[in-house]
BADOVO-210284 format. One record per residue (C-alpha): residue number from 1; residue in one letter; x, y, z. Coordinates in pm, whole numbers, plus 50000, padded with zeros to 5 digits. Layout:
// BADOVO-210284
pos = NUM	code = A	X = X	Y = Y	Z = Z .
...
END
This chain:
// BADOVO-210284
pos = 1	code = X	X = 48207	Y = 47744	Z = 50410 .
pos = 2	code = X	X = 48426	Y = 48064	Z = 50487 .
pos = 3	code = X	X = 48350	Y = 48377	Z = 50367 .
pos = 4	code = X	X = 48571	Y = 48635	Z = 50201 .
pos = 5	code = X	X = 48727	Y = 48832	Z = 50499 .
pos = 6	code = X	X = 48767	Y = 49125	Z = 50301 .
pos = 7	code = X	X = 48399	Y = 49113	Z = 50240 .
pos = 8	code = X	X = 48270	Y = 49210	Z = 50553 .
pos = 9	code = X	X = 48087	Y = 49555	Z = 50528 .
pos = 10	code = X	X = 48242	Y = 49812	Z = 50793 .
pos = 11	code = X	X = 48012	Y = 50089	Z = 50989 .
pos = 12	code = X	X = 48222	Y = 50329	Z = 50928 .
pos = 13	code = X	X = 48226	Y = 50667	Z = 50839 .
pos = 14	code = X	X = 48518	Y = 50677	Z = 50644 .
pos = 15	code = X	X = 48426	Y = 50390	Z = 50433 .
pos = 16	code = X	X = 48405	Y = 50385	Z = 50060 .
pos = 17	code = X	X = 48184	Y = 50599	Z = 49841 .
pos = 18	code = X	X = 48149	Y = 50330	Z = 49590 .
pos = 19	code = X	X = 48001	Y = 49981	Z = 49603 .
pos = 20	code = X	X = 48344	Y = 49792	Z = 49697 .
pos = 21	code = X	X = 48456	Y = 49462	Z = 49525 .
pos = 22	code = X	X = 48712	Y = 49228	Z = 49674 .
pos = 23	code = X	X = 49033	Y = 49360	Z = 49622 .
pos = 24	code = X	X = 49146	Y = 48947	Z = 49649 .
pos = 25	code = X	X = 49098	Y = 48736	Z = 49302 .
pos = 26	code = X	X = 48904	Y = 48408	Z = 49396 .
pos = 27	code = X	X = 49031	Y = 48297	Z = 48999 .
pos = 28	code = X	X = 49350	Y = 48193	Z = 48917 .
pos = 29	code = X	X = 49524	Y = 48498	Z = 48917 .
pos = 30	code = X	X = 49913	Y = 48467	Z = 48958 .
pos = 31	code = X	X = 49947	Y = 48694	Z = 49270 .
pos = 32	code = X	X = 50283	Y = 48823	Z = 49406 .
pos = 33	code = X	X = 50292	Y = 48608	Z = 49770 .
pos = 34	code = X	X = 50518	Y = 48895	Z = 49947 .
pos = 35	code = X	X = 50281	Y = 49208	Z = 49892 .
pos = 36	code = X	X = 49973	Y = 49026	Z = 49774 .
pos = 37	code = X	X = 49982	Y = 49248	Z = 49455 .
pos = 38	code = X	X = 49867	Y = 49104	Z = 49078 .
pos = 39	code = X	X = 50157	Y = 48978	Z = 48905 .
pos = 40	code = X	X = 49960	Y = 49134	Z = 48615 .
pos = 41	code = X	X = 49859	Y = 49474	Z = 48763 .
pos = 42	code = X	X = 49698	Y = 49692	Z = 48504 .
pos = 43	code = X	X = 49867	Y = 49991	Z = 48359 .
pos = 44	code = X	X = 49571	Y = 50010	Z = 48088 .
pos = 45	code = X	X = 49288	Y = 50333	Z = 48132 .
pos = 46	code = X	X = 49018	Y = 50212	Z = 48383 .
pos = 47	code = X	X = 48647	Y = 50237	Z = 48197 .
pos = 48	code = X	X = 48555	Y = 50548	Z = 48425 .
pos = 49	code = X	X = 48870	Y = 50730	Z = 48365 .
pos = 50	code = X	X = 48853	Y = 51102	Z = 48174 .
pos = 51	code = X	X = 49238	Y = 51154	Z = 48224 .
pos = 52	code = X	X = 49529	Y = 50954	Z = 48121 .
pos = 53	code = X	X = 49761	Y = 50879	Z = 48370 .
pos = 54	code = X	X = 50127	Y = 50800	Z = 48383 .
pos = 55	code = X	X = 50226	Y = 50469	Z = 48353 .
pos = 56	code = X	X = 50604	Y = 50523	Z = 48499 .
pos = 57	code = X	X = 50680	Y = 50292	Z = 48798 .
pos = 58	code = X	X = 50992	Y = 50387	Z = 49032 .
pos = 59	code = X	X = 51197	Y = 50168	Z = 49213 .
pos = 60	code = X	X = 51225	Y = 50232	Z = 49562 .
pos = 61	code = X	X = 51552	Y = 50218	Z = 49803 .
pos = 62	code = X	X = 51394	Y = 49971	Z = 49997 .
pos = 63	code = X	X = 51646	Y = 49622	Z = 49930 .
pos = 64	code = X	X = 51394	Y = 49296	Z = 49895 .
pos = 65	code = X	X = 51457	Y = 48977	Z = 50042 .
pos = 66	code = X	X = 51453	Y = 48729	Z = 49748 .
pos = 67	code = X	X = 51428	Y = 48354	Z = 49798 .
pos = 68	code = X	X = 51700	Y = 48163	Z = 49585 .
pos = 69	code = X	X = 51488	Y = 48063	Z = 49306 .
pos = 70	code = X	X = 51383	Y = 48439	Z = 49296 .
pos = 71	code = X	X = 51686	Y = 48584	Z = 49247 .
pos = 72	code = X	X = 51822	Y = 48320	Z = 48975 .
pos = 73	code = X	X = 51559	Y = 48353	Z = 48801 .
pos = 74	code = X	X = 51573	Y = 48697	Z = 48579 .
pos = 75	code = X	X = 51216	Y = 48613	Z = 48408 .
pos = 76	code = X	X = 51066	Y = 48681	Z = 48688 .
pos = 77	code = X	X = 50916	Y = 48999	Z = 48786 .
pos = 78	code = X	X = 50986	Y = 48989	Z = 49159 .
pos = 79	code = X	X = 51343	Y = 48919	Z = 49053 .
pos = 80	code = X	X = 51419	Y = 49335	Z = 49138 .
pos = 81	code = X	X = 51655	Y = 49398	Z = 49388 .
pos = 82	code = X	X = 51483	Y = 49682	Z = 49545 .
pos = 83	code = X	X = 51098	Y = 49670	Z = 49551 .
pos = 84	code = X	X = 50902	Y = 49852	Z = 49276 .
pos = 85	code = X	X = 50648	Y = 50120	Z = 49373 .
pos = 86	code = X	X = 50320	Y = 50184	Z = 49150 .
pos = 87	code = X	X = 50245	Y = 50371	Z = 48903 .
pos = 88	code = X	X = 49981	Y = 50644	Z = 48911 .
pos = 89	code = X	X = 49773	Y = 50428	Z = 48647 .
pos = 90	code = X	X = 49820	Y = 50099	Z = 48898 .
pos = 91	code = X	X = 49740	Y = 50340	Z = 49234 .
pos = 92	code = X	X = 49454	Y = 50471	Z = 49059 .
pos = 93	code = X	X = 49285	Y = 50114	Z = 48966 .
pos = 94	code = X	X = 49357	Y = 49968	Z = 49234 .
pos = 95	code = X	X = 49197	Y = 50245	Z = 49470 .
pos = 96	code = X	X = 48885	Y = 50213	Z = 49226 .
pos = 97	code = X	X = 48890	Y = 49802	Z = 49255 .
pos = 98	code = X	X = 48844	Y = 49883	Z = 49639 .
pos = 99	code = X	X = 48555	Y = 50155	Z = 49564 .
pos = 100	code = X	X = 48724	Y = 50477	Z = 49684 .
pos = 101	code = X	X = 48672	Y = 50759	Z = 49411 .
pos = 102	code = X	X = 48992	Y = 50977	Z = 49380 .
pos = 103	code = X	X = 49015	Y = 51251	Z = 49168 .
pos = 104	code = X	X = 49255	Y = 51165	Z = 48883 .
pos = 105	code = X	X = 49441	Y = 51499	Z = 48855 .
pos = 106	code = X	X = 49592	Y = 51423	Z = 49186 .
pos = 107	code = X	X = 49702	Y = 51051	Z = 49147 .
pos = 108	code = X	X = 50062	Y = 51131	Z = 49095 .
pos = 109	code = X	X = 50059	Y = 51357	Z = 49361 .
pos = 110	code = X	X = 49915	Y = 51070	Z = 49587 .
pos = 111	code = X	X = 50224	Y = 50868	Z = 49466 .
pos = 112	code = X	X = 50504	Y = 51061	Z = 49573 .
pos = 113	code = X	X = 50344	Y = 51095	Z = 49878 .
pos = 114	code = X	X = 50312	Y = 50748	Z = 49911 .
pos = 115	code = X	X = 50605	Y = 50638	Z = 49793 .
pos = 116	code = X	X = 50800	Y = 50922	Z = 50023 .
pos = 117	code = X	X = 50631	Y = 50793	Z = 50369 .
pos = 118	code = X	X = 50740	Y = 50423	Z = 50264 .
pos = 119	code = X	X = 51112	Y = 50553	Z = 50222 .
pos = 120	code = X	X = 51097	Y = 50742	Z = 50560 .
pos = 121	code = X	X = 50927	Y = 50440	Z = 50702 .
pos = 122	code = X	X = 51222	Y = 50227	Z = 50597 .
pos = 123	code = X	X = 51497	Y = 50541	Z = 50690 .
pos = 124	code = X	X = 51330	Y = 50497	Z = 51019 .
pos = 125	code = X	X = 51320	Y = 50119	Z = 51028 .
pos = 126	code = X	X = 51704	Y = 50141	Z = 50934 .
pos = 127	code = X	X = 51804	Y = 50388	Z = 51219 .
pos = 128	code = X	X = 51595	Y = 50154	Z = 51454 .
pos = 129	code = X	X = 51786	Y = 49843	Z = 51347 .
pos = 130	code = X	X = 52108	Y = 50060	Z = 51332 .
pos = 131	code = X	X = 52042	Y = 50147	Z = 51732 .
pos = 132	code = X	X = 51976	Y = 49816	Z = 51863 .
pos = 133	code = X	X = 52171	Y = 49570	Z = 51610 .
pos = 134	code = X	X = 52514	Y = 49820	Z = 51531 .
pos = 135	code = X	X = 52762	Y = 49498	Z = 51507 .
pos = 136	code = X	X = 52560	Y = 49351	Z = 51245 .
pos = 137	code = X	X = 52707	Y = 49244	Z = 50916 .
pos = 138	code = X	X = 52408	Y = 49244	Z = 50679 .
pos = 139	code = X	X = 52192	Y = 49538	Z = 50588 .
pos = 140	code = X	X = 51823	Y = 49464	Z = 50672 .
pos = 141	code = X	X = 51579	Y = 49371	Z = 50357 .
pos = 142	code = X	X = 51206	Y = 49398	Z = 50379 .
pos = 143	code = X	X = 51047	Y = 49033	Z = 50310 .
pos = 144	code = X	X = 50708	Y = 49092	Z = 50261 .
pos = 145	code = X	X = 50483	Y = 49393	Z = 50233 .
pos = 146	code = X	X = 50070	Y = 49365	Z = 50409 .
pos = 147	code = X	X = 49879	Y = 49692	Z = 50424 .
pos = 148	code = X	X = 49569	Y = 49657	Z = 50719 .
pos = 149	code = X	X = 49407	Y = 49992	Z = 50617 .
pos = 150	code = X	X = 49095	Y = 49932	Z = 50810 .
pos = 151	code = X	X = 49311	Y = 49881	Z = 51143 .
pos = 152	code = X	X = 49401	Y = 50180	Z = 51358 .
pos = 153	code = X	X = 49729	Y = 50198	Z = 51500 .
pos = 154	code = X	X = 49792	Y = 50279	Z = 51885 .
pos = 155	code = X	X = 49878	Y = 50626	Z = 51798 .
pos = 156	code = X	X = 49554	Y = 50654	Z = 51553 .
pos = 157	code = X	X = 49384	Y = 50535	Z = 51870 .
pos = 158	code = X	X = 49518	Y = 50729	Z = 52110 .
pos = 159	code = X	X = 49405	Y = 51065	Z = 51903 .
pos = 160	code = X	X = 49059	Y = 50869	Z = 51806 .
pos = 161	code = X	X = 48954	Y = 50861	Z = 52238 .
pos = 162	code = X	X = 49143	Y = 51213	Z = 52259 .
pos = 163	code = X	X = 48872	Y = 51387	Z = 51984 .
pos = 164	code = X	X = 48586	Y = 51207	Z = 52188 .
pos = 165	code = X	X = 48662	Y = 51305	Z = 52516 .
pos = 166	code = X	X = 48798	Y = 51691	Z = 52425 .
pos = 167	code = X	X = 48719	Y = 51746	Z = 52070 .
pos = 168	code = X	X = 48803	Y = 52143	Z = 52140 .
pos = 169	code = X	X = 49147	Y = 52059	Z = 52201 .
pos = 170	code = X	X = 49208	Y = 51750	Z = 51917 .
pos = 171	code = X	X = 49001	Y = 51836	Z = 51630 .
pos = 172	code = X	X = 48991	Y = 51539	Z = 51416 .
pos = 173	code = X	X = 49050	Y = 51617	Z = 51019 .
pos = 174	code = X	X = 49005	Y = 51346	Z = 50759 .
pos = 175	code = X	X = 49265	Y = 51312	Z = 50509 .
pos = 176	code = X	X = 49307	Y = 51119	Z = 50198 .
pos = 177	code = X	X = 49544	Y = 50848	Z = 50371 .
pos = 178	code = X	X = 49247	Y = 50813	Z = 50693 .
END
């Protein structure tokens, strides 16, 4: 029997303080199938919480490619025509589900940051497409959302060997998004 891939414990130093559960429901939780996100996300307090924390959601500029029973169906919460971002309540249980401890009084700062680097992301995905595709007739949409968190990008690599083999010259500081 397979195990739970999200299970497997990392040796890593910037792994969670907390005891980790798997982010993915084994139940029968009705999950969004493009971004893998709870159709029922929380906005309620989480039990370790001392502050409350906004509940507001904004919608982002980023169009979504709906499938036709999607978009005819207006009951439906993936029925937006632009994806939706969290909330600071939803960022902060969800980083808490996955065992990272965040301070609270800087969750909606966290947000606009994340939200803002998913906008420039897609400003930058649109100047790509607008390069190499410039006769095209349809603006792009963004299908499906998958965050790999533990996997380092080329760039992320790059810098990783560059602070082992001259640390004096590419110092390597941890941020909240490492």
């Amino acid at each position: 029997m397979a195990s739970c891939p999200m299970s497997k414990q990392h040796n890593d130093p910037n792994a969670p303080l907390l005891a980790a559960r798997c982010p993915v429901s084994h139940g029968n939780d009705a999950f969004n199938p493009l971004n893998n996100v709870p159709l029922n996300l929380s906005q309620s307090p989480n039990s370790n919480q001392t502050r409350v924390l906004s509940i507001k959601r904004e919608v982002s500029t980023i169009p979504r490619a709906l499938s036709t029973d999607e978009a005819n169906d207006p009951l439906d919460p993936r029925s937006s025509s632009n994806w939706v971002y969290p909330s600071p309540q939803q960022f902060f249980n969800a980083l808490t589900r996955k065992g990272y401890r965040m301070p609270e009084d800087q969750m909606g700062t966290m947000v606009q940051l994340h939200n803002f680097l998913n906008e420039e992301a897609w400003r930058e995905v649109l100047e790509w497409e607008n390069r190499w595709n410039p006769n095209s007739t349809s603006a792009p949409q963004l299908a499906q959302i998958n965050g790999k968190p533990r996997e380092l990008t080329y760039k992320a690599r790059g810098l990783q060997w560059a602070n082992w083999t001259m640390p004096s010259r590419f110092p390597y500081v941890q941020t909240a998004l490492d």
